[in-house]
Every structure is written in structure tokens, then in C-alpha cells.
N, C-alpha and C positions, 0 to 999 in steps of 0.2 A: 504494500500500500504506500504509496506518496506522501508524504508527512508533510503537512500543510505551516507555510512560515507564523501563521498567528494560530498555534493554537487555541481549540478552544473547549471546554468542558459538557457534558450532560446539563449543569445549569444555564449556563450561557444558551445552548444551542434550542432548551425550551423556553425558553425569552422569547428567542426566533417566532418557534414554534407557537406559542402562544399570539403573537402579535399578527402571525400568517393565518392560523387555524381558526382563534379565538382564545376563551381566557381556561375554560374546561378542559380543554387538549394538552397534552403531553409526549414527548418524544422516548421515555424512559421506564416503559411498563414491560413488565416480564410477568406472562399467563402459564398458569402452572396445572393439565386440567386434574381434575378430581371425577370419581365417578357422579358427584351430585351437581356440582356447579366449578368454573373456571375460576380460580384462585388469580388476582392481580397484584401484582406489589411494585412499587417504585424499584429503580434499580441505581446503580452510579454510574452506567453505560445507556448507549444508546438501544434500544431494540424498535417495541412495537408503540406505534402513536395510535393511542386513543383518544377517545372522548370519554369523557365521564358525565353521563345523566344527573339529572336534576337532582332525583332521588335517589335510595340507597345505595347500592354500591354493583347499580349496571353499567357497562363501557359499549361504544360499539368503534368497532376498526375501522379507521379513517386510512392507514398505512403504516408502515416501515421500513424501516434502514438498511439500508442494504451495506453502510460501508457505517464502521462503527464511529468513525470521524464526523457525523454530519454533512459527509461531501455525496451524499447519494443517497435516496429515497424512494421507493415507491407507492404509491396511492391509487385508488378510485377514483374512475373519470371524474366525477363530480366537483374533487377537490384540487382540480387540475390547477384553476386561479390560485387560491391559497399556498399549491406548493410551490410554485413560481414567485411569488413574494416571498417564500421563505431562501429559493432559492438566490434573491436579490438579498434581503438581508446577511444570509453566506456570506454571499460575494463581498459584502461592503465590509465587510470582518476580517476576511481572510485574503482575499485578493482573488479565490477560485470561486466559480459558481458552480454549484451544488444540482449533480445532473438529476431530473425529476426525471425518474419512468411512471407511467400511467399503463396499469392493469386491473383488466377485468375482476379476474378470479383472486385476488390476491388473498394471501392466507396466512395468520399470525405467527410469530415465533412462537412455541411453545418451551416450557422448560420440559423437560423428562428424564429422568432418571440420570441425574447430575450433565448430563448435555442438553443444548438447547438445538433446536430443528424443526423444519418444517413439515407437520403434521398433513396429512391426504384433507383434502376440503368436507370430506365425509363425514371427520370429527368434530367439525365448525360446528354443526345443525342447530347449539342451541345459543351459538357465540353471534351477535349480531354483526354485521359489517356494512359498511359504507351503500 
């Protein structure tokens, strides 16, 4: 990976995030599933950006990082605009702009069994996404 001249942290890069997405969204969640419901927790890395609902404690997947620096993302069409301002905010940080892929099917990182990896879309059914 490229080592970018201004680094910059999981804090910083959801500042971004936040200002691109809105105030609810985060760049730093690690989904962990369970047989009953999907376990979320904050991390000190970058992984999957969600959103967090109004109420208790639902998320639904907006996208994720593809490169753990914040220089590369994926998202739903939808939030195409938004990752494009985050990927302008990058750039004003670092000097790189931060490549956005837009996919359809996209699909959380999961944690499992001390590694993290992308789970078959079959396990999503009851995880909502974008």
C-alpha cells in the first residue's frame, strides 16, 4: 500500500465521513454476526460505514473501505454524491483523492473467528443495506 504524506487516523477520516454522509455515519464499525442478531462495535481502524438509526441500536450499510488508509471506498449507488465529497475532503488533507467504487451488491466486513472477511450476501438477510 502507498503511504500517504499527511497521514491520517480513524478519527480524522470520520470527521470526513460525517460531514460527506451526515452526523449518524461512521467509517469504523466492525459487525461481528451472532446466531440472534449482528453485534456492532466501534473499532480504531477503518472497516464498514454505517449509519446508525434513530433508535436503538439498528445500523444499515451505507459502504466500506477497501484500503484501511481512507484512500479507497466502496458504497451504494445512492450514496454516490456523498462519497465524492468525502472523497474531496481526502484530497484537501492528504494531497490524494480517495478512489470511490460504487457497487450494487456490496457486502459488510464481518468479524469471525479472530479474522475478518467477506461473508456470501446470503448471510446479510436480516442486516439492512443501503
Amino acid at each position: 500500500m502507498e503511504t500517504l504524506e499527511n497521514k491520517i487516523d480513524a478519527v480524522e477520516i470520520n470527521k470526513f465521513i460525517r460531514k460527506s454522509f451526515g452526523r449518524r455515519v461512521k467509517g469504523n464499525y466492525s459487525v461481528t454476526p451472532t446466531q440472534i442478531d449482528d453485534i456492532v462495535i466501534e473499532k480504531s481502524y477503518l472497516r464498514n460505514i454505517l449509519k446508525k438509526k434513530w433508535f436503538g441500536t439498528e445500523y444499515l450499510l451505507i459502504g466500506k473501505f477497501t484500503e484501511e488508509d481512507g484512500s479507497e471506498l466502496s458504497v451504494f449507488p445512492k450514496y454516490k454524491k456523498e462519497a465524492e465529497k468525502y472523497s474531496r475532503l481526502f484530497q484537501e488533507k492528504t494531497g490524494k483523492k480517495a478512489i470511490v467504487n460504487i457497487e450494487e451488491n456490496l457486502q459488510a466486513i464481518y468479524y469471525s473467528k479472530g479474522t475478518e472477511e467477506d461473508i456470501p450476501s446470503n448471510y446479510m438477510e436480516g442486516f439492512p443495506s443501503g
